[in-house]
N, C-alpha and C positions, 0 to 999 in steps of 0.2 A: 525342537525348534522348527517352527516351518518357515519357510524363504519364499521368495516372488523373483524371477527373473524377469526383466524387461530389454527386450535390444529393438532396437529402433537401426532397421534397414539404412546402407552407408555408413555406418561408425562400428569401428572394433573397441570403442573404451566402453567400459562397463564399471556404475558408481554402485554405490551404496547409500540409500538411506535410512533411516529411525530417525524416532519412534514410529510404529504406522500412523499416527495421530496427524503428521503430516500431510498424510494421503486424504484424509479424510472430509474434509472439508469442501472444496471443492468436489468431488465426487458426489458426495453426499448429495449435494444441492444438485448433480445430475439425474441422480436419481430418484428424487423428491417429483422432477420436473416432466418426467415420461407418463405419469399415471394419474393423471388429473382430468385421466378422457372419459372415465366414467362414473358414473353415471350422468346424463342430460347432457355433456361438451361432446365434442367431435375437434380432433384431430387431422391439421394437414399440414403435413411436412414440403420442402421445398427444397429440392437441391440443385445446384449449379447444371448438373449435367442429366437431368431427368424432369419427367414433369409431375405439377404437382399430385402426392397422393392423400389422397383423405381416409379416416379411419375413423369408428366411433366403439370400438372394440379395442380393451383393454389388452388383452390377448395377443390381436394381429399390431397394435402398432407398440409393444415391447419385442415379438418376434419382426418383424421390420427396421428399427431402428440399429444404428451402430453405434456402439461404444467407445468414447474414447477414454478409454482407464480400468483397471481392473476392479474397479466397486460394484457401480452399474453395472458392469458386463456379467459380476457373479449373481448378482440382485435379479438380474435377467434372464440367466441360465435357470436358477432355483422356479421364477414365478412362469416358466415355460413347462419346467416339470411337473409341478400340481396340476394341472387341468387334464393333462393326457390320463391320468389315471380315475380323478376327480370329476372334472368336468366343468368347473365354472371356481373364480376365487382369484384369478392374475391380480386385478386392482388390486384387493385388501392385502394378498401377500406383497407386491411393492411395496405399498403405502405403509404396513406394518415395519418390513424391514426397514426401510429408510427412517421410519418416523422411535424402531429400535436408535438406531446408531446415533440421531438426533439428541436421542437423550442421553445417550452413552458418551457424547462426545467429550463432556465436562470433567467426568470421572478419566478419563483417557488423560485428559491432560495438567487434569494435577496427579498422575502419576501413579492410578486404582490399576493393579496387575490386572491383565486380560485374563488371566484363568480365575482372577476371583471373581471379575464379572459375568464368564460366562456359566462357572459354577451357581451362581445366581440366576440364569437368568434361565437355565435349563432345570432348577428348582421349580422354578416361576412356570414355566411349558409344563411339567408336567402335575402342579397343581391347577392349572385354569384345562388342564383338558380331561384331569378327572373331575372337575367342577361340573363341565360338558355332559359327559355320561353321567353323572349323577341327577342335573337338573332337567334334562330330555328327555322330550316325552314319546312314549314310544306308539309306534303304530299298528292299529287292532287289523291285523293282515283280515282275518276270520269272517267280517263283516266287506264284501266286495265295494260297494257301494261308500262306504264311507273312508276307504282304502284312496276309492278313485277320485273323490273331493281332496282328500289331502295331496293326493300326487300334480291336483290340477293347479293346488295352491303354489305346491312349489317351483313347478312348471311358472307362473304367474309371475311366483317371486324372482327366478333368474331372468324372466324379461323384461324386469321394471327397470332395468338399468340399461336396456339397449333400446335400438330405432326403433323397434318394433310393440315401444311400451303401450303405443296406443291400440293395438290390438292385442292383447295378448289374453283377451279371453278368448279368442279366436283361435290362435296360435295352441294354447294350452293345453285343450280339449284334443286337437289335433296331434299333438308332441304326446300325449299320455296313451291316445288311443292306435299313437305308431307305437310305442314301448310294448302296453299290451299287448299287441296281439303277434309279437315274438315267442320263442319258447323258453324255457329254463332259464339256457345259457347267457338269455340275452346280450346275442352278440350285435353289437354295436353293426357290423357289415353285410348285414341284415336289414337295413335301415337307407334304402338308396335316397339324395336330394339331387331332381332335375331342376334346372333352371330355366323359367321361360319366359320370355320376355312379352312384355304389355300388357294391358291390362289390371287389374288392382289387388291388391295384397290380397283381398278377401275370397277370389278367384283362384287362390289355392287349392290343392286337392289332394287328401288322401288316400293311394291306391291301394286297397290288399293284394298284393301281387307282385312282380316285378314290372315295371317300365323305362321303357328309353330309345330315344329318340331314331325316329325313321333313320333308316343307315339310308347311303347315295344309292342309286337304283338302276339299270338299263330301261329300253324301250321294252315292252310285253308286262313288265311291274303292275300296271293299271288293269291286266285283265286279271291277274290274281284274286282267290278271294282273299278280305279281309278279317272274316268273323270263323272261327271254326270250336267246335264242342271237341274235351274230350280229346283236342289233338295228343298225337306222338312227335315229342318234337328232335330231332335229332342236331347234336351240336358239334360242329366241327373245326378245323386246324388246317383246312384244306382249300387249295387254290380250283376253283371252278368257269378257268377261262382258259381262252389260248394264250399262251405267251410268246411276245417275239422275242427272234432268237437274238441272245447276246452278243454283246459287242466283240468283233474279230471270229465270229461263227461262223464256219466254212464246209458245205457239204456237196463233195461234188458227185457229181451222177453222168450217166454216159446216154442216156436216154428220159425221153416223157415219160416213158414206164415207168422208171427208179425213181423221177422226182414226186410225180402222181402215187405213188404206194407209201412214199411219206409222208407228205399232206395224208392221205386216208390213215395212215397209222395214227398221226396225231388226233384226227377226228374222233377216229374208233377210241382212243383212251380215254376221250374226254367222253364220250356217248357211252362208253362201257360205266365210269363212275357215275354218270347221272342214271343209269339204267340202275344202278346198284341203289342206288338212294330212295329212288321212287318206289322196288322191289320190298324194302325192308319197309314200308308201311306208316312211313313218317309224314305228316302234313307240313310240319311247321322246319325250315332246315333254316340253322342261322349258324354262320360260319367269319371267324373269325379273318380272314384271308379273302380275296374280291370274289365277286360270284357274277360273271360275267354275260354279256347280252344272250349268248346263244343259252347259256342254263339257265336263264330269268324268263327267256321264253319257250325254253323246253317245260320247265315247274308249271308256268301260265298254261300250259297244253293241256295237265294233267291235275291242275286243280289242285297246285302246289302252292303253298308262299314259302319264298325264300329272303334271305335278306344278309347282304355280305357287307364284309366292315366292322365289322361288330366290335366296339371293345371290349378286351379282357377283361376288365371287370365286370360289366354287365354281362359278360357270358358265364363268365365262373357263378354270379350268383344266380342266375336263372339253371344252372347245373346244381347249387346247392338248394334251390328251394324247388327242384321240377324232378332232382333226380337225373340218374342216365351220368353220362363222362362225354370229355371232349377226345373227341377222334380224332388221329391223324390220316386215317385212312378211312376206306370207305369198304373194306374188305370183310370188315365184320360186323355189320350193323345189325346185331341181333336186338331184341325186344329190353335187355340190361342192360343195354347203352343209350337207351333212348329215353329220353326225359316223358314227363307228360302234366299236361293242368288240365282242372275243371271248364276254363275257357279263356284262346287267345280271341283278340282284337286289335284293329289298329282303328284309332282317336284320332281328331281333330284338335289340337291344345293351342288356343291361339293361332297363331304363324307355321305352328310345326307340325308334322303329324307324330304319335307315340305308338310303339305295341307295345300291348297290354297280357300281360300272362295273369290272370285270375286263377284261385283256387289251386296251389301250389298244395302237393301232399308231402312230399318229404322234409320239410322245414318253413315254420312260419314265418313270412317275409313281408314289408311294404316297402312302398317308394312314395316319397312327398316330391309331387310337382308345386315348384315357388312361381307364383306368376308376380310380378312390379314395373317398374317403368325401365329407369338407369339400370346397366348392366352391375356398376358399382354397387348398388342397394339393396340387388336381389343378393350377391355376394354377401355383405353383411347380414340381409337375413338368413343366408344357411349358416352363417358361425354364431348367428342369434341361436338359432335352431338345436344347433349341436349343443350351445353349452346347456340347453334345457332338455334335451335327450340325455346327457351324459348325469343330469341331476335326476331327472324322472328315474334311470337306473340305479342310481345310486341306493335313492331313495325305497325302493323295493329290496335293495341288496341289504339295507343295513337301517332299518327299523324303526329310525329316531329322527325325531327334528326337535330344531329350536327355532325360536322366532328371531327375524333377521332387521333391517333396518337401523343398526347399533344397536338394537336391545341385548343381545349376548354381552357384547363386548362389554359395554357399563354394568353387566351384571359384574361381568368379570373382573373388573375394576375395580368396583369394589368389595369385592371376594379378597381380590389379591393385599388392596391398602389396608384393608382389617386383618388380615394374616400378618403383613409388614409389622403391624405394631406391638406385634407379641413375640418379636424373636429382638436378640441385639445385634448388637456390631454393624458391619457394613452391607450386610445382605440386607436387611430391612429398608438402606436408601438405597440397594438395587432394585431389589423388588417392589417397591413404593415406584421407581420408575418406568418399570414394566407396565404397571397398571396403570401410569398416567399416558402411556405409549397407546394402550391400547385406545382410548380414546381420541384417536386419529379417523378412526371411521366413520362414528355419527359426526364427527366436525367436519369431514371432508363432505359427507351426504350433505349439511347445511349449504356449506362453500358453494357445491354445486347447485343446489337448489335458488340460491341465493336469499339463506334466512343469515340472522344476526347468532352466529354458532354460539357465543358466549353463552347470551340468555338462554336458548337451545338446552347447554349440556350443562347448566346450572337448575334448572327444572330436570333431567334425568338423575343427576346427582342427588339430587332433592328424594324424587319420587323411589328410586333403587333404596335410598336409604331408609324408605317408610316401608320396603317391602314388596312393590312394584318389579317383581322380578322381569318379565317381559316389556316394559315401556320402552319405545324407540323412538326416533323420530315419526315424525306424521307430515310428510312433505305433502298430501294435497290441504292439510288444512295449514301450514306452517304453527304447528305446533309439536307438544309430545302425548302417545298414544301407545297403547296396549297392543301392539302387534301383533300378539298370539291369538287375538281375539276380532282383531282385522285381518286375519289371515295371510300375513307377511311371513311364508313360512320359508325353512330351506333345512334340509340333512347336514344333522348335526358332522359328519365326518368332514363336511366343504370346511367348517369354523375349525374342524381342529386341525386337519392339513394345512390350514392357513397361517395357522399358531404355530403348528410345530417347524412349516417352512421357513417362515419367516424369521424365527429366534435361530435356526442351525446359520441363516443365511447369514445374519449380523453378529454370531458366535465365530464363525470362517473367516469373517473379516477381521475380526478382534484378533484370532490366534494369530495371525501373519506379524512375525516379531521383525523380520527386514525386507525392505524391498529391493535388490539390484535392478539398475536400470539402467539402458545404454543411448546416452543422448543422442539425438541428432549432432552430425557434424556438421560445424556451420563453415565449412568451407567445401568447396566444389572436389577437391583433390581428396587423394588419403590423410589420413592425419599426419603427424610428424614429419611434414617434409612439403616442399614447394612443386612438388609432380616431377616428370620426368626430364633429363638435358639437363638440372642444376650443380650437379658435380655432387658436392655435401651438402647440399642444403641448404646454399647461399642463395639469398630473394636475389631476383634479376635486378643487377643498375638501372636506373630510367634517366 
């Protein structure tokens, strides 16, 4: 038996309710209501004490929003976890789950046991995702070139649903050509997105290298060079200035002589480490801690660039793709501590300037600078970005696509309602509503599109049934169309994560046989009693 605690802060009484079917309803329709942002709507929430924020990412505004009730909030949790590992799928998995429960709700309440339901409905998961594997077509790795068309497609196909659908040939070609030129691992942190403001989406650029943005500078910075071949770059953890001395610091001395051989001690330590840096043969010094005026113009003496401030990120991954380790000191800057690339530089990008590390040898690296206007919209295109990096991987990792637009699904559909009609008993109208569930995606693509969904999924139903395995919607002509063959493509693992997410989610919800929950108390005081001064508990005369 699993249970649900709920206490609700100021009250010690704790109820109980059943059947969950009460819970359900209400709920439901919360969570019906959070995923209707994509594709074409945009989302902007408004609360009393904040301002407004807008969204057109399925994703960022189910992790944003707050729950009030444990439905949604599980429906929420579950459609947060598919994309971390995935990459793209939050909407379908909401909309799935909810558009489950919806159907499941009827059977709840004339009194269908939850484990016969979800006995059904995890039958149901695990025939529509060997339907998957069976009807996916795989991709001819062998052939590079025709590898790279499909990957661009898919790339293509997870932007048709974000802001950035009107470019996304643009985008595509960019997202596939950051994928390739990682190595094996394809490790996603590998993968830098700077943001730059102004100018037009298309003013994008992909860097092979590492980039990121000028760190704050002293005076002598401007005689530095900026271009160097070939450099050694050395990366450090180290403070490169004077520091005043802290608060309540007291050094007395008896003379000019003692206070003067202090001052020169502190100088010399600072001149001893930059002597040590320049010694070990390094051009390029980036240090994650300040690098202050007298070492930005000792560096500019010597034909140095240096650059303090650095974040850790950008410093670790210029260590992972240049080679060398981050020092704490400066005591052993031998030649395997020190990074190196084919060529740094510092750019012009807009408003800001960038250094650029080209031709990284010990791991293949890029960075995408976003150029747009609002700081809001370049944001939504790097989570555009992501969820098409994380497909573009995907999609190399595991070999298969299907065609997307709801053509899967209605194949699915009716795969699943022609299997229902050849078993009995109650599983056949479970799984008959599995299948009518899954038909929530191309109805929602309509919705948003704004076609007449009926006619829509009445021509699918139609053409599925003459054998039209691939037909989906076709939102530029408001019609239905062959998606596999218009190039609407996406890895078959996003559909089945989607499936098997969303049925565990609305099977979790089913199993909860009670709910304890501890109401608000609606008076100001503790419960059972008139607060404190009333002897036993007698209200005060008036």
């Amino acid at each position: 038996m699993v249970s649900e605690l709920h206490c609700s802060h100021g009250s010690g009484v704790w109820t109980r309710e059943h059947p969950p079917s009460t819970e359900l309803t209400p709920e439901h329709a919360a969570a019906v209501d959070v995923n209707i942002v994509e594709p074409f709507l945009f989302l902007e929430l408004r609360t009393p004490r904040s301002q407004p924020e807008s969204w057109g990412s399925g994703a960022c505004c189910v992790a944003n929003l707050v729950f009030q009730g444990s439905t949604p909030a599980r429906v929420s949790r579950v459609t947060q976890d598919g994309p971390l590992w995935v990459g793209d799928g939050t909407t379908s998995v909401t909309l799935l789950a909810a558009e489950f429960l919806k159907q499941l709700k009827s059977y709840v309440e004339e009194g269908l046991h939850p484990q016969t339901i979800i006995r059904a409905f995890r039958t149901a998961t695990n025939l529509a995702v060997n339907k998957i594997k069976e009807i996916a077509v795989p991709v001819k790795k062998d052939d590079k070139q025709e590898q790279r068309q499909l990957l661009e497609k898919c790339a293509a196909t997870a932007l048709n649903s974000k802001l950035i659908a009107g470019q996304k040939e643009f985008f595509s070609k960019m997202v596939v050509d950051a994928v390739m030129s990682l190595d094996e691992l394809l490790s996603l942190k590998m993968i830098g997105i700077k943001k730059v403001q102004g100018g037009a989406l298309e003013d994008s650029q992909l860097i092979s290298g590492v980039a990121f943005k000028k760190t704050f500078s002293y005076a002598g910075f401007e005689m530095q060079p900026k271009r160097y071949d070939n450099p050694k770059i050395a990366l450090l953890n180290v403070e490169l200035e004077l520091k005043a001395e802290k608060d309540n610091a007291e050094v007395r001395v008896k003379s000019v002589e003692d206070y003067q051989a202090i001052v020169d001690a502190e100088w010399n330590i600072l001149y001893d480490k930059l002597e040590k840096i320049y010694q070990s043969g390094a051009k390029v010094v980036l240090s994650k801690l300040p690098i202050g005026d007298v070492a930005t113009q000792y560096f500019a003496d010597r034909d140095l660039f240096c650059a303090g401030r650095v974040q850790e990120e950008d410093l670790r991954r210029t260590m992972m793709a240049c080679g060398g380790s981050i020092q704490t000191s400066v005591g052993a800057l031998t030649d395997d501590v020190l990074g190196q690339c084919e060529l740094f530089e510092e750019v012009q990008v807009g408003g800001e300037r960038y250094n650029f590390f080209k031709g990284c040898p010990k791991a293949k690296t890029c960075t995408i600078i976003l150029r747009g206007g609002a700081e809001q919209f370049t944001e939504e295109t790097e989570r555009s970005l992501h969820d098409a990096i994380m497909i573009v991987r995907r999609a190399i990792k595991n070999d298969s696509v299907v065609a997307g637009g709801g053509a899967i699904e209605m194949e699915l559909s009716k795969y699943l309602r022609d299997y229902s009609r050849t078993i009995p008993g109650k599983q056949q109208l479970l799984i008959g509503a599995y299948a009518k569930a899954l038909e929530i995606i191309p109805r929602q693509l309509c919705d948003n599109a704004g076609f007449d969904a009926t006619n829509i999924l009445n021509k699918l139903r139609a053409k599925h049934a003459q054998g039209g395995m691939w037909y989906g919607v076709d939102i530029n002509n408001e019609d239905i169309a062959d998606n596999f063959t218009s190039c609407v493509w996406e890895p078959s693992i996003v559909r089945i994560n989607a499936l098997t997410a969303a049925s565990e989610a609305a099977c979790l919800i089913l199993s909860v046989d009670e709910t304890i929950k501890n109401p608000r108390s609606s008076v100001d005081g503790p419960p059972g009693g008139a607060g404190r001064g009333r002897g036993r508990g007698r209200p005060h005369a008036h």
